[in-house]
Each structure stands twice: as structure tokens, then as C-alpha cells.
C-alpha positions in Angstrom: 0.0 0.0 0.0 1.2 3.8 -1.0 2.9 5.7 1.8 2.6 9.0 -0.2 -0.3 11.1 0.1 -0.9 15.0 -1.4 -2.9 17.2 1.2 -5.9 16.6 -1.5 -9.5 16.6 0.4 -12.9 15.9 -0.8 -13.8 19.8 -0.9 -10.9 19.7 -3.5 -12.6 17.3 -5.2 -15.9 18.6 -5.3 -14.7 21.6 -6.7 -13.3 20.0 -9.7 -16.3 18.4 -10.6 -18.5 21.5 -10.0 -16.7 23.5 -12.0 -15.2 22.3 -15.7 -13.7 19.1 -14.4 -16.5 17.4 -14.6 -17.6 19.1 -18.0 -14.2 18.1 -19.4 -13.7 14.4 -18.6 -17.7 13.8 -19.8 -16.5 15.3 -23.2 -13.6 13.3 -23.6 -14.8 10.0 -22.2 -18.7 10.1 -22.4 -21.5 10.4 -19.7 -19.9 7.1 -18.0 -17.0 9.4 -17.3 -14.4 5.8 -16.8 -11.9 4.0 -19.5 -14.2 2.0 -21.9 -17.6 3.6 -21.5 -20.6 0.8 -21.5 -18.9 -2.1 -23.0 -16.6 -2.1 -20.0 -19.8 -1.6 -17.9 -20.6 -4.6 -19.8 -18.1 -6.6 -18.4 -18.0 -5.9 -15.3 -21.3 -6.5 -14.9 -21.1 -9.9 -16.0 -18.2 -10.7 -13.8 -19.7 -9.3 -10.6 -23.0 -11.7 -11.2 -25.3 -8.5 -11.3 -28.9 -10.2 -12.2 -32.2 -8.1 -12.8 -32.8 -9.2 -8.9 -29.6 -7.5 -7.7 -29.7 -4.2 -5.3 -26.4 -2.5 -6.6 -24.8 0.5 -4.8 -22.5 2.5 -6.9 -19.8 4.4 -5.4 -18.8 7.8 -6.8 -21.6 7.2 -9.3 -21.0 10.9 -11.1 -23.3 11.4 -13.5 -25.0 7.9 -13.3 -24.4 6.4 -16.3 -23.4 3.0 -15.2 -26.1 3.0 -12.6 -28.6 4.1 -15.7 -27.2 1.2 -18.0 -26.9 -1.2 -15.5 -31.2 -0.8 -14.8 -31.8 -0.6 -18.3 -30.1 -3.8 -19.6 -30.4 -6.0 -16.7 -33.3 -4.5 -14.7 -31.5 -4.6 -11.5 -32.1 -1.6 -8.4 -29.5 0.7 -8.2 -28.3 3.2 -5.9 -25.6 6.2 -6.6 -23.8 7.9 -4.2 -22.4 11.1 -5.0 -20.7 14.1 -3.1 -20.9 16.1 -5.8 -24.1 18.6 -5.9 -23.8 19.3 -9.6 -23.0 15.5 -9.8 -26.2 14.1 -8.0 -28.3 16.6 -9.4 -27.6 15.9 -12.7 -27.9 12.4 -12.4 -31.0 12.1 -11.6 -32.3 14.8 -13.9 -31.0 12.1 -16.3 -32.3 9.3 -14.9 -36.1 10.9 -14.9 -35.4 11.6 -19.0 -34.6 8.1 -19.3 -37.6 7.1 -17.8 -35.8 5.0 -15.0 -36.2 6.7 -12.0 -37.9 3.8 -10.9 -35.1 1.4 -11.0 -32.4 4.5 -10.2 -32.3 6.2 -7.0 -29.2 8.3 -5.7 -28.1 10.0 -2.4 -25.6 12.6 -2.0 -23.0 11.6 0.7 -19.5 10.8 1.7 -17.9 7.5 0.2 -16.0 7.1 3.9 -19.4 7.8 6.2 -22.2 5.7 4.1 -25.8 6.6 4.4 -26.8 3.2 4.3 -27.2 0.5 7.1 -25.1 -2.7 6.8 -26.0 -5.7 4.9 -27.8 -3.6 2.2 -26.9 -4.2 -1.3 -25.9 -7.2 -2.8 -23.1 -5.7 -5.2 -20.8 -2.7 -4.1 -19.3 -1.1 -8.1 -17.0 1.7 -8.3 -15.6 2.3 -11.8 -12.4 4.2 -12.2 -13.7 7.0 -9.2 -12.3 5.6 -5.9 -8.8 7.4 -7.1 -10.0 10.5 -5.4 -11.0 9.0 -2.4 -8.8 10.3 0.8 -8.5 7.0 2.8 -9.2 3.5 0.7 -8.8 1.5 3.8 -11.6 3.2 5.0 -13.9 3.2 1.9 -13.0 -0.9 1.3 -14.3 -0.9 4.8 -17.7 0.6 4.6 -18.2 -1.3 1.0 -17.3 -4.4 2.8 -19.8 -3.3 6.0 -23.2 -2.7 3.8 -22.5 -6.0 1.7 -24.9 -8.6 2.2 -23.2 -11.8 2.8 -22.1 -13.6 -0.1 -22.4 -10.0 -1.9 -19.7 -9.1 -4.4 -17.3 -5.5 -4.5 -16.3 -5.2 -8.5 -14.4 -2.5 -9.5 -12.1 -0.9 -11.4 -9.6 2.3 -10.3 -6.5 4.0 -11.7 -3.5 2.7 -9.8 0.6 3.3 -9.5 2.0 0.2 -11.3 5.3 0.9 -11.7 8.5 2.8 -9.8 8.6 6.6 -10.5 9.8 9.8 -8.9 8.5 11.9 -5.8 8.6 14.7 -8.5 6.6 12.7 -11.1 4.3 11.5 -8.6 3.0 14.6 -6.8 2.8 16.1 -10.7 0.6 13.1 -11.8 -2.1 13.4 -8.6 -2.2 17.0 -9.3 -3.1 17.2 -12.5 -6.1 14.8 -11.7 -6.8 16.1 -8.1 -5.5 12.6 -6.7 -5.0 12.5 -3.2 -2.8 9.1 -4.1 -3.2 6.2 -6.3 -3.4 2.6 -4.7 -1.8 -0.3 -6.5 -2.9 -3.6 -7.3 -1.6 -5.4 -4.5 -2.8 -3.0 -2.6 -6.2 -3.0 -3.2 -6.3 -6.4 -2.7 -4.6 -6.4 0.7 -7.1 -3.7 1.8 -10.2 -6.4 0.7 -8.7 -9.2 2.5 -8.1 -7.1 5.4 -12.1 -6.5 5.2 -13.1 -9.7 5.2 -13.6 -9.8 1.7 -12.1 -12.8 -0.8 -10.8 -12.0 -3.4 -11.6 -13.6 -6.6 -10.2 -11.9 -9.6 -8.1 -9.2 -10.4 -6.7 -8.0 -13.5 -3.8 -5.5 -14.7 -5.7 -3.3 -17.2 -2.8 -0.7 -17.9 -1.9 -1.6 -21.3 -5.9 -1.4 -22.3 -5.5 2.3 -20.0 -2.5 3.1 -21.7 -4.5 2.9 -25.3 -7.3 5.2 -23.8 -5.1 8.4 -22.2 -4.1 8.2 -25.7 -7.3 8.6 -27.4 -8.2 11.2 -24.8 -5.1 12.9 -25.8 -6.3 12.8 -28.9 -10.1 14.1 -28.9 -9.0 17.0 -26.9 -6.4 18.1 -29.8 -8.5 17.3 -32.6 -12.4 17.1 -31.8 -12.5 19.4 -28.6 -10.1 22.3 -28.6 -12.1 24.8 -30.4 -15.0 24.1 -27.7 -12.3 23.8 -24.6 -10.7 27.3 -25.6 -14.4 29.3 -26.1 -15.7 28.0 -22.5 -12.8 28.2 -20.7 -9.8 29.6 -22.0 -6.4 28.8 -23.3 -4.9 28.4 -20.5 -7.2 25.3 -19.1 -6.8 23.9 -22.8 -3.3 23.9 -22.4 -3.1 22.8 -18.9 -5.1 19.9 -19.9 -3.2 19.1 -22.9 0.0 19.1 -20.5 -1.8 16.4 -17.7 -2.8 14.0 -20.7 0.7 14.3 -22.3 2.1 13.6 -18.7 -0.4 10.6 -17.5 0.3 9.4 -21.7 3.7 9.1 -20.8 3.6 7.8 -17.6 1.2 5.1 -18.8 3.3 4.0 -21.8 6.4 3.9 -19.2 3.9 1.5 -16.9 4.0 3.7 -14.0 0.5 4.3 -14.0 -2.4 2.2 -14.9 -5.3 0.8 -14.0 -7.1 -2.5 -12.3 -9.9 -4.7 -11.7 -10.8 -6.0 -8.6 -13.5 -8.7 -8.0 -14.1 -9.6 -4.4 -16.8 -12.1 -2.3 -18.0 -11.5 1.4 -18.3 -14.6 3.0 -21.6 -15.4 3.3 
């Protein structure tokens, strides 16, 4: 597990994502704001046993698209959790449009203090989000606490895979408003230390690697015109300097990003 932590908070994150953050990461990567959109969502799905019976809780649900997929195709419950205003509320403006407000519910509250009383859901998902999230111990803790036994945690995160500099490091997390990235082996050290058993996990980062690239490249041919008219040069370029950075640091394998599957014991 990382020893290196920024003095990033979840204010700081809420900022990003009420202001252009989250407007700029929905325009490169879609509503589902994570690397591979729905047919990731897809996958996942199908690995974490999600059946139209299943009460799912999504963690750092954002704008809901997952949660809205996951009702759609499967026609399971779902629940987002969100600490985002702008975030929630938009959400579940969505969901009503889509007609599945229904199936979709959210709540707006803190990943590390859940709303929700234990044995609750029968999945926990988090997809590519828990990277901003101050204390991971903590969070695999309260996913692990309102898991019904023999429930499932599936997710997916950006991680550290590789060696690289302090200097590199703190660079990386800024950009992105990181307090620090978890590895592999330490996420899966935090679920065991839960109670949970882990039952897959996957290195995704040559799969990431591909997708900071494409990102890379819809902001510099698709997006720049639109970038520089609502907020400037200077947050295009910015932008265009993280994604060249996290680009490089991805092709290197220093960054990345995982899959965790996980059972509590039931």
C-alpha cells in the first residue's frame, strides 16, 4: 500500500467536478466518465453476477451512467452515491429523462461515512472513481460493512504500477486532483483485510495506456475549439499538458489501472 499522500480533500474534489472538471472528462470520455464507456460496464457486470434481482450500490456514481445502464439492460435496483451537488443533481435529472427513476435512485453523501445501514446491497461497483478518495482502507471498509453476505465488490480504479519519482508522482495526482493512487496489490490487501475474498483481479494498464491516448487525442483534434471558447487557453493547455504527462507515464507502466472482483463470506 502507497505511503505517499498529497494534502488533496474531498472539498478539493468537489470543486473540480462542480466546476469544468466534470464538463471536461464527460466530453472526452462520455456520460460514463471511466476508460471503456458501457462495454466495460458490460463486463463488469457480468463478472460481478449483477442479475435483474440484484440491489447494486455505486460508489462515486458521477453522473449515473453506469447505474442508468446497469437498470436498463439487466433491470436490476440501483443506488448512486455522490458528493458532488452538480454530480447528483444531474444524475438524476438524467435518470427521470430516461424514464428509470424507478429502477435509479441516488443519495448525496461521503464514500468514507455511508448513508446506508449494513448488509444492504448485494453488489458494491465503483468504476475508475475511488482514485479520489482520501482513505481507501476506510472506503474498502464501509463497501465491505453494507454488503450482504455472499455479496460481491467489483471495480475498477486507476493505480501506481510501476516505480517513478516523488517529482513525477506529486505532478501526476495534481493534474487529476489525486489524493494518491493505490496499487494492485494494494487493493487487494485492503479487501482481504475487510473480510472480503478476493476472486479476480486483472492488470488493465496496457488497455489504459490505449485510452489516455485517445483522450489525448479528442482534446487536440475534436475538442479544442470548444475547450478554448468555455474556458480559455490556458485550461486547454493545462489539460493538454496532464494527458501528455499521465500518456507518458502510462506507456512507461507507472500508471495504470485494475480490476478488482471480491466475495463476502456469506
Amino acid at each position: 500500500m502507497t505511503t505517499r499522500r498529497l494534502d488533496v480533500g474531498l472539498e478539493d474534489v468537489k470543486k473540480v467536478y462542480e466546476g469544468p472538471g466534470g464538463v471536461l472528462w464527460e466530453m472526452l470520455m462520455g456520460e460514463q466518465i471511466h476508460v471503456g464507456g458501457g462495454q466495460h460496464t458490460e463486463g463488469l457486470a457480468k463478472k460481478a453476477g449483477i442479475t435483474a434481482s440484484s440491489v447494486v450500490l455505486d460508489v462515486c456514481s458521477a453522473l449515473g451512467g453506469p447505474a442508468r445502464q446497469l437498470a436498463r439492460d439487466i433491470g436490476c435496483t440501483v443506488v448512486g452515491l455522490d458528493a458532488t451537488r452538480r454530480m447528483h443533481d444531474e444524475a438524476e435529472r438524467r435518470t427521470r429523462a430516461a424514464g428509470l427513476d424507478g429502477k435509479v435512485t441516488y443519495k448525496l453523501g461521503d464514500a468514507l461515512d455511508m448513508p446506508f445501514t449494513d448488509a444492504s446491497f448485494d453488489v458494491v461497483w465503483g468504476q475508475d472513481a475511488w482514485c479520489y478518495v482520501t482513505d481507501k482502507e476506510r472506503l474498502i471498509r464501509e463497501c465491505a460493512r453494507v454488503l450482504k453476505p455472499g455479496g460481491v465488490v467489483a471495480f475498477t480504479d486507476w493505480m501506481e504500477t510501476g516505480l517513478m519519482s516523488d517529482e513525477l508522482y506529486t505532478a501526476l495526482n495534481t493534474f487529476m486532483t489525486f489524493p494518491y493512487l493505490e496499487s494492485l496489490d494494494g487493493y487487494e490487501t485492503l479487501a482481504r483485510s475487510a473480510g472480503l475474498n478476493v476472486i479476480e483481479r486483472q492488470d488493465l494498464t496496457p488497455d489504459f495506456a490505449r485510452h489516455v491516448q485517445l483522450y489525448l487525442d479528442a482534446l487536440r483534434n475534436s475538442h479544442r475549439a470548444a475547450v478554448e471558447a468555455g474556458f480559455g487557453r490556458q485550461v486547454y493547455d493545462d489539460v493538454e499538458r496532464g494527458l501528455v504527462m499521465w500518456r507518458d507515464a502510462s506507456a512507461a507502466g507507472q500508471v495504470g489501472r485494475g480490476q478488482i472482483i471480491a466475495r463476502k463470506p456469506a
